[in-house]
C-alpha positions in Angstrom: 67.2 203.2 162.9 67.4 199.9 161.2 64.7 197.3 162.1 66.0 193.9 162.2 64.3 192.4 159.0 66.9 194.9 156.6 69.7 193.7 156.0 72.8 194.4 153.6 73.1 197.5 154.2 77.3 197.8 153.6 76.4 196.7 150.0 74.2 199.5 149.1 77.4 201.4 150.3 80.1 199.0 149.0 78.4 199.9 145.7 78.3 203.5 146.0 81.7 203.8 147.3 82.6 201.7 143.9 80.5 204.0 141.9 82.1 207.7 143.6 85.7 205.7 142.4 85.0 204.3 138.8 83.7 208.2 138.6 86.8 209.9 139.7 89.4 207.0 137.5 90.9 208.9 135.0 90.3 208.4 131.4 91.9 209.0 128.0 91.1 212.4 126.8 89.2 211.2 124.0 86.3 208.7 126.3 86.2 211.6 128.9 82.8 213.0 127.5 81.7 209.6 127.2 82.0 209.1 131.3 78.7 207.1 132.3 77.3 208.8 135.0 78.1 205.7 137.8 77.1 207.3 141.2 73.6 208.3 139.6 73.3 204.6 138.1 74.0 203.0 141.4 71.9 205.5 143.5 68.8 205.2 140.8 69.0 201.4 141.1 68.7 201.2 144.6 66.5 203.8 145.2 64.1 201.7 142.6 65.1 198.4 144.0 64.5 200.1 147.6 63.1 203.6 147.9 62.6 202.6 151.6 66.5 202.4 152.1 67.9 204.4 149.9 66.3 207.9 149.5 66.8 211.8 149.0 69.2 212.0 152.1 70.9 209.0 150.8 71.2 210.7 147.6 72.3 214.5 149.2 75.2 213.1 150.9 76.2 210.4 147.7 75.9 213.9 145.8 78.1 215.8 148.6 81.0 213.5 148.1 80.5 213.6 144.3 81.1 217.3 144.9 84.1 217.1 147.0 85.8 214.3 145.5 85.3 216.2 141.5 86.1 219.4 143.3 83.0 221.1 142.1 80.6 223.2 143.4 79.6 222.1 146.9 76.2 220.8 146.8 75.4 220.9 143.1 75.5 217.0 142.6 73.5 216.8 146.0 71.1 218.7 144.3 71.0 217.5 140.9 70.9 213.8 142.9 68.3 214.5 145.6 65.4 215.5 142.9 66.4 212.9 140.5 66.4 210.2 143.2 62.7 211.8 144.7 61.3 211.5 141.3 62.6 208.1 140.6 60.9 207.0 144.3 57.7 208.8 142.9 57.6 206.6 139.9 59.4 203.7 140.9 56.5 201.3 140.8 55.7 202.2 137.3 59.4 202.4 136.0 59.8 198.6 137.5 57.3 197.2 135.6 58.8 198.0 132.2 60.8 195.5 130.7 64.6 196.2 131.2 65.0 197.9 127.6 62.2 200.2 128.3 63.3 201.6 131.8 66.3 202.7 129.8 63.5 205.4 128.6 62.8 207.2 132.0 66.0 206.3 133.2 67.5 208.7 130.6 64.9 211.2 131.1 66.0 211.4 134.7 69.9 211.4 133.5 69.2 214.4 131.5 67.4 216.2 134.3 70.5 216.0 136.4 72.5 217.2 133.6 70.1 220.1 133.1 70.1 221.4 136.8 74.5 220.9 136.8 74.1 222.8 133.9 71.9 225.4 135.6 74.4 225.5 138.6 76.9 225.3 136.2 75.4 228.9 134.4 74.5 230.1 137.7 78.3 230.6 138.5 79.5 232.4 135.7 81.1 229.6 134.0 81.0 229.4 130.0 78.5 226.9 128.4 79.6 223.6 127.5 79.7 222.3 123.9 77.1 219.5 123.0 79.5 216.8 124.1 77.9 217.9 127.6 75.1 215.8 127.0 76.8 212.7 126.0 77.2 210.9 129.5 73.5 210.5 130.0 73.0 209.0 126.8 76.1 206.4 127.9 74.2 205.9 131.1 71.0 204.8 129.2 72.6 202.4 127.5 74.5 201.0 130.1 71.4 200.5 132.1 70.8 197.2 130.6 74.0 196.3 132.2 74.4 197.8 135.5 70.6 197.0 136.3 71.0 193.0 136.4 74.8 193.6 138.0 73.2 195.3 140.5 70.0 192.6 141.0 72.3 189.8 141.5 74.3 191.5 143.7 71.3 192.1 145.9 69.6 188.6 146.0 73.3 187.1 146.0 73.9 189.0 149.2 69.7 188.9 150.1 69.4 192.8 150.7 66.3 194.0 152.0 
């Protein structure tokens, strides 16, 4: 249930529902492994900005759509998402406190823990291992932090989310 002082709640999804599309735009073959990971940007900013709002169950059904619209496993994302998006809440009050350059840091950490449980679900089915070009989206989404991080600030005091 919503209490009445939150508000701005369709931009938290306006942003998502941006992010699930700029991840499912198709791409020249040759930037394909350099596809920033944008539903896991947008769902770590929030859940830093507000872990009260946007939190595991946010992040399990962000992930379910990630799944249906990539046609992948059901529920891998939602997992891969869900713990990311809990350990970002756990530290969120440390990671904000870094200057922007330097959340970049646990912000990849937690990039390559998703990429390390997809690629877990990923063995889990059978399916051959990927090449080292597997890793490359989390490093894109580090450095694109610096970016997407103030994008997503102004958006929220522009449209005064709480």
């Amino acid at each position: 249930m919503i209490s009445r002082g939150e508000r701005g709640g369709w931009i938290i999804i306006a942003t998502l529902l941006v992010a699930l599309i700029l991840t499912i735009i198709p791409l020249p073959a040759m930037a394909g492994p350099f596809r920033p990971p944008w539903t896991l940007l947008v769902l770590l900013y929030w859940s830093l900005a507000l872990p009260n709002r946007v939190g595991v169950g946010v992040a399990w059904v962000t992930g379910l759509l990630q799944d249906v619209l990539l046609g992948t496993l059901l529920g891998a994302h939602a997992l891969a998402f869900a713990v990311a998006i809990y350990l970002s809440i756990q530290l969120y009050q440390r990671i904000r406190n870094f200057p922007l350059w330097q959340q970049a840091i646990p912000i990849l950490l937690l990039l390559l823990l998703v990429r390390l449980i997809l690629l877990w679900v990923h063995e889990l089915t059978g399916a051959g291992s990927p090449g080292w070009q597997y890793w490359l989206p989390a490093l894109t989404g580090m450095l694109l932090w610096p970016v997407v991080f103030p994008l997503l600030r102004f958006m929220r005091r522009y449209h005064q989310v709480t």
